[in-house]
N, C-alpha and C positions, 0 to 999 in steps of 0.2 A: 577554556570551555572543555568540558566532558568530551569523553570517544563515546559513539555512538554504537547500539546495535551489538553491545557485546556484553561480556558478564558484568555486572557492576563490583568496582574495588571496593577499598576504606574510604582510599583518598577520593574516590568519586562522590561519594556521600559525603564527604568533609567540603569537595570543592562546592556544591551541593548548597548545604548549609552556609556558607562563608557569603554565597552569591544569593540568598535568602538575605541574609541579616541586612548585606548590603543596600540590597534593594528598599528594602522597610528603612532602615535610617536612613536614605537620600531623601524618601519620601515620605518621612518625619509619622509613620503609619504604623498603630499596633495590632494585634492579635497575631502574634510571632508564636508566642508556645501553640497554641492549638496548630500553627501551620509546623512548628519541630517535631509535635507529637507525629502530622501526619506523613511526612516528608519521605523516607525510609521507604514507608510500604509504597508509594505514589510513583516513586521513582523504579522501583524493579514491576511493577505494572505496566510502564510505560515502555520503559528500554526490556522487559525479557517475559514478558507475556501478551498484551496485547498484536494484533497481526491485522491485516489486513480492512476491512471494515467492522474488527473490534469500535465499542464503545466505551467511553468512562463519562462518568457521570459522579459530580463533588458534588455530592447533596449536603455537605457540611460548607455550604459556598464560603464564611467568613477564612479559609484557609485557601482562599484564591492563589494567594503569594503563594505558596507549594508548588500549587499547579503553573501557574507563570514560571515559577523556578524549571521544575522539570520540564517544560516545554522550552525552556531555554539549554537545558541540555541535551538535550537531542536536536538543537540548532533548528526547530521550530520559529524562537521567537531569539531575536538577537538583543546584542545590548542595547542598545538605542531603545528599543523597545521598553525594556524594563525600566530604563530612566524616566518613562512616562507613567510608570505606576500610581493612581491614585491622584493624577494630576487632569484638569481642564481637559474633555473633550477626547482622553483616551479609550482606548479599547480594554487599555490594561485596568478595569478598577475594582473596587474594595472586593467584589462578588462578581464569579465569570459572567460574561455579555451574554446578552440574548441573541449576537451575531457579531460575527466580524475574525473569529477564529474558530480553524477546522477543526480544530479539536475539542472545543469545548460545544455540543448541543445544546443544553438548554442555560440560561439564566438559571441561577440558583443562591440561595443562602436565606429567602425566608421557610424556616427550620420544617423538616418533616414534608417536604413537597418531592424530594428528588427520588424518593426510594420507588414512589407511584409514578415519576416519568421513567427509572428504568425498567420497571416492570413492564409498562405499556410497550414502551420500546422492544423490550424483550420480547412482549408476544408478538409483535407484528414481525421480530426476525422468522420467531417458530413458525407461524401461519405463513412464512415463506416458503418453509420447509429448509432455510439453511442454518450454517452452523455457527452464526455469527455468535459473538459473544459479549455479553454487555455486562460491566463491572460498576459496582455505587460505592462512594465508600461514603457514609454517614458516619453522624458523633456519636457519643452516648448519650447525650443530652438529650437532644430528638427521639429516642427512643420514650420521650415521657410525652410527644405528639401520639395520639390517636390515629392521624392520619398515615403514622408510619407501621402501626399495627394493620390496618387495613391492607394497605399496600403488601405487607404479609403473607396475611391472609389471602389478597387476590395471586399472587405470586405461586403460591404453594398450590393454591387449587388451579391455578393454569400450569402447573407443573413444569415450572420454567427453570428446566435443567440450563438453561445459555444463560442462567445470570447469578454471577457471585455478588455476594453485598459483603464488604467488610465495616466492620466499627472501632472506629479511632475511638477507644478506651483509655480516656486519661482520668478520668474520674472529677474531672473539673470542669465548669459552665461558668456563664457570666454570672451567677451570684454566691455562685462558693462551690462547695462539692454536687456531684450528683447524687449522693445517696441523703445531704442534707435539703435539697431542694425538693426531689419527688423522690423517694428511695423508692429503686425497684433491686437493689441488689442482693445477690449478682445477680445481673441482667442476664447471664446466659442459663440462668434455671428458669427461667420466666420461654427464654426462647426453644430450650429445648423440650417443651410441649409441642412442638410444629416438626410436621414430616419432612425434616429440612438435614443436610451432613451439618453438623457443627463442629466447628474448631475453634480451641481457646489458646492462645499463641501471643510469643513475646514481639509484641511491634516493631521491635529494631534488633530483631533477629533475622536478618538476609537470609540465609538459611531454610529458616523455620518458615517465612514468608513465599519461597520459591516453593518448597513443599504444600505450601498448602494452595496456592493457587494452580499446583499441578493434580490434585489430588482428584478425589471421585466426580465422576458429572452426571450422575444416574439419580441424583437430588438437587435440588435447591443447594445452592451451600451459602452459609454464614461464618467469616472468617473474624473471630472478636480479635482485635490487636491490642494487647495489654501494655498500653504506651506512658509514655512520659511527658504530661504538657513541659514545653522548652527542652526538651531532650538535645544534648549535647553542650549547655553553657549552663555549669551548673547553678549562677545565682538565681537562673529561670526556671530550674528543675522543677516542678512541682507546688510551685508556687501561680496562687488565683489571678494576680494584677496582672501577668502577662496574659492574661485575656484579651486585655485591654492597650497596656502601656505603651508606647514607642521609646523605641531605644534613644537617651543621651551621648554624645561625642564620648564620653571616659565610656561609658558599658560598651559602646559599642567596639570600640578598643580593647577593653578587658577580654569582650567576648570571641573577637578575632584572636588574638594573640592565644585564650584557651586552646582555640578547635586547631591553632596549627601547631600545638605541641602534643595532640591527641596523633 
């Protein structure tokens, strides 16, 4: 298991991944790339941004496994835990619960709902008057919901400096590419029409990611992460069926033996 509460490594994001794939081939369960594309940024949100009664909010719910991952390295959620993934009666399944882990508020994963609960969230922090701060990360996909333009739109005009929204930018949904299914691209000239900081940045850039969730809070900010669905096993790299597929005993072997010689 990970160190907790400190910089994050390579090897932390390797052991990361490794306890990712795991989990998904015990429990014979796909949508692995969109949870690799989103993994990276999920994990230095968790362990080196969020604080105190911060929130996150996975409005791209099908990438649950991420979030279980990461919550199991910060010793949230133990092993035992994970071995119930997507099995009878657990807590752990396909799309975060509507209750049962503190970490996760709301139920999410039918597409284009989560950006409008953090928003709401968000302003009942401000109408506090504190500084809490609430983080969404959506797909790109959902960006071709309506509802998630709205949410936007009510965002911007409630001027909700306490909430970053990032976009796992892989450029792939359940029926092939995003730009073949609704093209809106790029989707960040579409977005930077809105009184919003925009940043366009490489997803599995540590780095690049720590910077920008430190950056201005005097706007709205939208963080695009310009990721890699299956990012880190390259026969997943970019490729649409791991939308979908669950990994076989030999991939999931090939794919282990990759990330530990990375």
């Amino acid at each position: 298991m990970m160190a907790t509460n400190n910089r994050l490594t390579a090897e932390d994001f390797s052991a990361a991944r490794k306890r990712l794939l795991q989990m998904h081939f015990d429990s014979g369960v796909g949508h692995i790339g969109g949870n690799l594309s989103a993994l990276d940024a999920m994990l230095i949100i968790f362990h080196e941004y969020l604080s105190g009664e911060d929130k996150f909010i996975l409005s791209k719910g099908h990438s649950a496994g991420a979030l279980y991952t990461t919550l199991w390295s910060l010793r949230r959620l133990q092993d035992h835990d994970l071995e119930l993934f997507h099995k009878d009666n657990t807590l752990l399944a396909g799309h975060p619960p509507a209750k049962g882990i503190a970490d996760i508020p709301f139920a999410t994963g039918s597409l284009g709902h989560g950006l409008s609960l953090a928003a709401g969230t968000a302003l009942a922090f401000k109408l506090k008057g504190n500084d809490t701060q609430v983080v969404c990360l959506t797909s790109d996909g959902e960006w071709q919901e309506g509802s998630t333009w709205e949410a936007l739109i009510f965002a911007c005009h409630h001027r909700l400096f306490n909430l970053t929204v990032l976009v796992d930018h892989n450029e792939l949904q359940g029926f092939g590419s995003t730009s073949d299914v609704a093209s809106m691209s790029p989707l960040w000239d579409r977005l930077k029409g809105f009184d919003v900081n925009l940043q366009i940045i490489d997803g599995h850039d540590a780095d690049a990611i720590r910077a920008a969730l430190e950056g201005e809070r005097q706007r709205l900010r939208i963080i695009v992460l310009r990721t890699v669905k299956g990012h880190g096993v390259s026969f997943m790299e970019n490729r649409m069926e791991w939308h979908y597929l669950p990994l076989t005993e030999d991939q999931y072997r090939k794919a282990i033996e990759e990330l530990e010689l990375k």
